[in-house]
N, C-alpha and C positions, 0 to 999 in steps of 0.2 A: 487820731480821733477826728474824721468827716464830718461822723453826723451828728446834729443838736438835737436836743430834745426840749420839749414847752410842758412843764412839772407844775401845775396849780396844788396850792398847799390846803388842805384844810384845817381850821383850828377848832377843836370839838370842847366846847364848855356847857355841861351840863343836858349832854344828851343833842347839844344843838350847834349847828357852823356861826362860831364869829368871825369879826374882821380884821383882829390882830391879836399878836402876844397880850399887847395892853390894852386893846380894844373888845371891851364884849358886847360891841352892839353886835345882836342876831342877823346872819344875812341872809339862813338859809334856815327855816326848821329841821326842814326833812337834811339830814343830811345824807341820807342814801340817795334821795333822789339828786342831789348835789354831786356825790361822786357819779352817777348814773349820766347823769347829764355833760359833767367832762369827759367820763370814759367815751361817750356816742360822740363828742363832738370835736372828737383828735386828737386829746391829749396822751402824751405818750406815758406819762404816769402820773404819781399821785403822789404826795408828801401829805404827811399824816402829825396833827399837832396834838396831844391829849394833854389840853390845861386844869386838868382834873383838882382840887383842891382836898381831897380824901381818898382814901383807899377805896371806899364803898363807891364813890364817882369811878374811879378807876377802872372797876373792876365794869361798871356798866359801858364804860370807854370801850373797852377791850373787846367784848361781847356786841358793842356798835360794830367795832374795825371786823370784827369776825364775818358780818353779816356783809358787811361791803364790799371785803375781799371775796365774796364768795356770788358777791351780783355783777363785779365788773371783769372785764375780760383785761386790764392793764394793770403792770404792779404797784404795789404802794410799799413806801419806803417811811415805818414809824417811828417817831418819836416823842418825847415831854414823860414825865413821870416815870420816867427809869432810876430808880433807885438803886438796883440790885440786879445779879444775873437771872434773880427770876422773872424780873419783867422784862427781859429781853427775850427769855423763852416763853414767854407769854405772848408777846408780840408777834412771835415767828409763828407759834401756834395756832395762833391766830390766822395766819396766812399770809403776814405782810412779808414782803418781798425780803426786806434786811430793815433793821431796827438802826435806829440815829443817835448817837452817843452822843452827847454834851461833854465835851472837855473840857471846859469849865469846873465841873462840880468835884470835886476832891476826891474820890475815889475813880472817878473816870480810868485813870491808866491802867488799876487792878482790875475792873468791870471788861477791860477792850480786852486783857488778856485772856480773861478767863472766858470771854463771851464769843473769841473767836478761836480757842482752843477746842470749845465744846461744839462749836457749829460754823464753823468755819469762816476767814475773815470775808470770803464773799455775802456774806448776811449781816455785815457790820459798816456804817457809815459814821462820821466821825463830824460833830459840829462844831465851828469854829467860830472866832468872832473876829479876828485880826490875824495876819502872817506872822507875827512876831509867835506866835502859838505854835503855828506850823512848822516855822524854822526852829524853835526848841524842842517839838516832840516827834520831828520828822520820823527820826526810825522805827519810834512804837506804832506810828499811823502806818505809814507803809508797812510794818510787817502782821498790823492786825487788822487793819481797813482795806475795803474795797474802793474808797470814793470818798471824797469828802465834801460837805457842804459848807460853804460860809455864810454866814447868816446876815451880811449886806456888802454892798458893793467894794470892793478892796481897788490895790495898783493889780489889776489883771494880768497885766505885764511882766508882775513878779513871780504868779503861782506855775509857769511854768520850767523856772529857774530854780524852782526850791525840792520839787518831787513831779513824779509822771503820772500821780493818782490824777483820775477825771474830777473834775471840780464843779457843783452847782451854786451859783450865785443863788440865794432869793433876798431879794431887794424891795422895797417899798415906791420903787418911782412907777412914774405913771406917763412914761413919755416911749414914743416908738423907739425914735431915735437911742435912748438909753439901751434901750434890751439890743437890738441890733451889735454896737457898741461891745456889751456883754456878750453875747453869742460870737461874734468876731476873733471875740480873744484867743488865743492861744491856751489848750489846755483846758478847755470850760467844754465840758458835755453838755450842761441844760440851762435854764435859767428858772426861776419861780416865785414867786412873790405877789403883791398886788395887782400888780394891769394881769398877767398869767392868771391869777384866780379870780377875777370876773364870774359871776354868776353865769350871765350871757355870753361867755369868751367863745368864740367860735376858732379854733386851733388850725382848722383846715383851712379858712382864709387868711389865719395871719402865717401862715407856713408859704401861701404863698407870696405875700408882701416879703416873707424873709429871702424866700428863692430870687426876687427881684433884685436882692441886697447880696445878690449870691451867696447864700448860705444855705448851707448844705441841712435839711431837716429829716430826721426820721419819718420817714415814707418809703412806700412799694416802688419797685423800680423793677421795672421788666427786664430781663436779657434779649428778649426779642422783642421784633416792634410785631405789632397788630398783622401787617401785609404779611408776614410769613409766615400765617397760620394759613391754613386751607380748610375755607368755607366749605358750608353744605348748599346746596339748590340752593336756596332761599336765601344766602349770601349772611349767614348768623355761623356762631362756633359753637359749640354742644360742649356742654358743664355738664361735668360727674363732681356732686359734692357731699364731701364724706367729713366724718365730725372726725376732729385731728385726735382727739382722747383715745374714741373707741375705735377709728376707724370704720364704724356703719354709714352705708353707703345711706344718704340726706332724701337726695332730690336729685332732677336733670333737667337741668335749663338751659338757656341759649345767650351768647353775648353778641352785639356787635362792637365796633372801634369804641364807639361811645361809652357804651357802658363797659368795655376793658379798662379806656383809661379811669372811668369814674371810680372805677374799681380799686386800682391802683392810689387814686388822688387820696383816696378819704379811707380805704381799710375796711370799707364794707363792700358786700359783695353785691353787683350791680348787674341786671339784667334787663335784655330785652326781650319786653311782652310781643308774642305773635298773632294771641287772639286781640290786644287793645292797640299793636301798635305803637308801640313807645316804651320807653326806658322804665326801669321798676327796681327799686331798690327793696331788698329784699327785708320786712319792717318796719317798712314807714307807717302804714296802715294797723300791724299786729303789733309791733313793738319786738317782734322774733326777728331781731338782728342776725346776721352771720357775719362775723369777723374774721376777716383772711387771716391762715399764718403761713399757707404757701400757694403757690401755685405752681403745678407742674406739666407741659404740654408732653403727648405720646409720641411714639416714635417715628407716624405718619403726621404728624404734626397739624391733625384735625379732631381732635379732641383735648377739652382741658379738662386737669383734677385740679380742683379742690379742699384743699384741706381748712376747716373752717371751724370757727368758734362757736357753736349754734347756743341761743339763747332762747330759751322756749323751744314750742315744737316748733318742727322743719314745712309740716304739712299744713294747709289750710284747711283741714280738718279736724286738726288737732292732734295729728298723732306723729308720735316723734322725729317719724321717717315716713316720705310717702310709700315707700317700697312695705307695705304691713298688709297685703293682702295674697297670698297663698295661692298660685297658681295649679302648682304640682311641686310634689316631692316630699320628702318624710319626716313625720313629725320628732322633732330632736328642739331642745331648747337653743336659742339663738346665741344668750348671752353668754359672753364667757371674761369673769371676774378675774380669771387669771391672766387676761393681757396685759393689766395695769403692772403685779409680777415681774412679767416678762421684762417689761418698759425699763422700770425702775433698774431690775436685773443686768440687763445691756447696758444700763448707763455707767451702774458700777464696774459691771466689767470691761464699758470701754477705759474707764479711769486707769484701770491697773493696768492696760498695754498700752496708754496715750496719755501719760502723766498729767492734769492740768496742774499750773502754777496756782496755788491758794486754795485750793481741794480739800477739805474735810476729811473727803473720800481718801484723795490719795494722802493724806497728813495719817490716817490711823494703817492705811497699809504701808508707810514709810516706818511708824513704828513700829509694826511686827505683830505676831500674833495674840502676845500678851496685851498688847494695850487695846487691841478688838477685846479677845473676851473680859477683859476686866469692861469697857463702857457697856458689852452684853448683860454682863453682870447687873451693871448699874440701871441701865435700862430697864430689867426684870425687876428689880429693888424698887424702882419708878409705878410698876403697873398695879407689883402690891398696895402703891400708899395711893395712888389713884383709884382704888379699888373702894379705896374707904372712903374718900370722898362722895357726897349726894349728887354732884354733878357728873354726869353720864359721859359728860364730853370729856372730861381728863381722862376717862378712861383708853376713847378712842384717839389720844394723841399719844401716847404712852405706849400702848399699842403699836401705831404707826412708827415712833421712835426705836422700837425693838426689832418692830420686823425688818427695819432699813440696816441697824445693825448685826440681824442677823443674815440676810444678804449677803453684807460684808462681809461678814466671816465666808460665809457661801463660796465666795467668787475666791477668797483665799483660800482654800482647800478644794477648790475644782467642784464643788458638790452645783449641781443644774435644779429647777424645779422640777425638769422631768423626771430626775433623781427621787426627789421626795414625791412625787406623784404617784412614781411606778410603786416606791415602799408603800406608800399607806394602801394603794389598790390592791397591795399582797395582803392587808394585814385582816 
């Protein structure tokens, strides 16, 4: 484990960010524009606290997180008010990355089994308060956790003697030196807590106060340096940028050294203007960020792609992609819904030739065919009672939970989409 990660937590009570567990002075109203404002400015994720005091708070909690996960381009890891395995699939439904168990609470140990039986322990985080915890329930953590969090500063030095799960401290101190310290340790992925959730926390310069402390931080990191691209006349690189989802081609613009590395430093995608002469991040002005997830140079090593997170439209005109104006060529519809399919498709199917360790995927094709169609079953049992629901939205999770397990079955009996394609075009 290299790299660290900088995790500001939010604590959601009553629709609004306070300042602690105990603490409900307001820091933030908006709190979407609170996660909006960490995700733009380097944090590599997000901890999610819902101090809800009611179901009815809850359920408006949930319906927050829904909205958040779906404005920032970084994941969020939830937790507070997990009662039951349903609010863990609520949580996930939601969007959040993996939901945060409290070990503590008395039913915790039946909640970690059943919640990472059904969704695998990559979606499960495990919250701790002391190592005397850890060293008693090591095995159930490790065989149904992905990570664990401890919820203040421990002996450091211990948690990587007791299990090899990634550990996040979040702490209440407010000194550099401490986080350092914490990041240093052996075993520790992130760190989170107070000085981390700053309203104003700027990520991307305390990432580099960390790199001075040599420590390793989630950032870009090129395999080539700038000099062994091959400029154009004009001595700039030519960007092809394509949205990483759909794969539709963005925009093309131009970098020099400057904004490659700016590029790399901060995660947003950075270019040079040739009509203004200077550097241009792309959103400072619109607020249409684009968040790198790769970059890849061609095989003349004078062009780069872009694969990018777009936020808004791409175009200064508004429209999603500059490329929206029709030169020549035949009118056929552009979109094609079925890529997302495809996506999903290859992922399971890479599961079943490339095993991962703690796979959902690969845990229901380890049990065989019977345990696929039975959770199909269940899933289809799912869409009926979301059916009856007045909310539109359980429909389309329900939905989405079916069609994933029918995939599965898919890739286990060789059947392709082009399979079901070609039938229904006969039918």
């Amino acid at each position: 484990m290299s790299y660290r990660r900088l995790i500001p937590c939010i604590f959601v009570k009553e629709q609004k960010a306070v300042a602690w567990f105990d603490n409900s002075e307001v820091i933030e109203d908006d709190v979407l524009a609170l996660a909006k404002r960490y995700s733009e400015n380097g944090a590599d994720e997000i901890i999610w606290f819902d101090l809800s005091e009611s179901e009815e708070e809850h359920e408006e909690a949930i319906d927050l997180l829904r909205h958040v996960c779906r404005a920032i381009h970084i994941p969020v890891s939830a937790g507070g008010h997990i009662e039951r395995l349903e609010d863990v699939k609520k949580i996930l439904y939601a969007g959040a990355k993996r939901a945060i168990v409290n070990l503590s609470k008395h039913n915790a140990p039946n909640m970690m089994n059943e919640a990472s039986g059904r969704f695998g322990n990559d979606k499960i985080v495990v919250s701790l308060n002391d190592l005397d915890a850890l060293f008693k329930h090591r095995r159930l953590i490790e065989k149904t956790c992905d990570g664990i969090l401890f919820m203040h500063r421990l002996d450091l030095n211990s948690i990587s003697n007791i299990t090899n799960l990634p550990a996040i401290v979040l702490t209440d101190t407010m000194e550099d030196e401490e986080i350092f310290k914490i990041l240093k340790a052996e075993g520790i992925l992130g760190v989170s807590g107070r000085y981390i959730s700053q309203p104003d926390m700027s990520f991307t310069d305390f990432k580099e106060k960390c790199a001075k402390e040599e420590i390793k931080m989630m950032q870009f990191e090129s395999a080539m340096d700038f000099s062994q691209f091959k400029l154009n006349s004009d001595g700039l690189l030519p960007v092809v940028v394509q949205d990483y989802k759909t794969a539709e081609v963005l925009m093309l613009a131009y970098m020099n050294r400057q904004a490659f590395e700016h590029t790399l430093k901060t995660g947003r995608m950075t270019y040079f203007s040739r009509s203004r002469q200077e550097l241009w991040i792309k959103g400072d002005t619109s607020g249409h960020y684009q968040y790198v997830k790769s970059l890849m140079i061609d095989c003349d090593k004078d062009t780069l792609l872009a694969k990018v997170d777009q936020i808004g439209a791409a175009c200064h005109t508004g429209n999603p992609t500059c490329f929206f104006q029709t030169v020549a060529g035949a009118d056929y519809n552009g979109k094609n819904p079925l890529r997302i399919f495809d996506t999903v498709y290859e992922t399971i199917l890479d599961r079943k030739k490339n095993p991962k360790e703690g796979s959902y995927t690969n845990y229901l094709f380890e049990k065989g065919i019977d345990k696929i169609l039975k959770k199909l079953g269940e899933e289809a049992t799912e869409i009926v009672i979301a059916a009856k629901n007045p909310n539109p939205a359980a429909i389309k999770y329900e939905m989405a939970d079916f069609l994933y397990h029918a995939m599965v079955l898919m890739v286990e009996r060789g059947v392709s989409w082009e399979d079901i394609i070609n039938e229904l075009a006969d039918r």
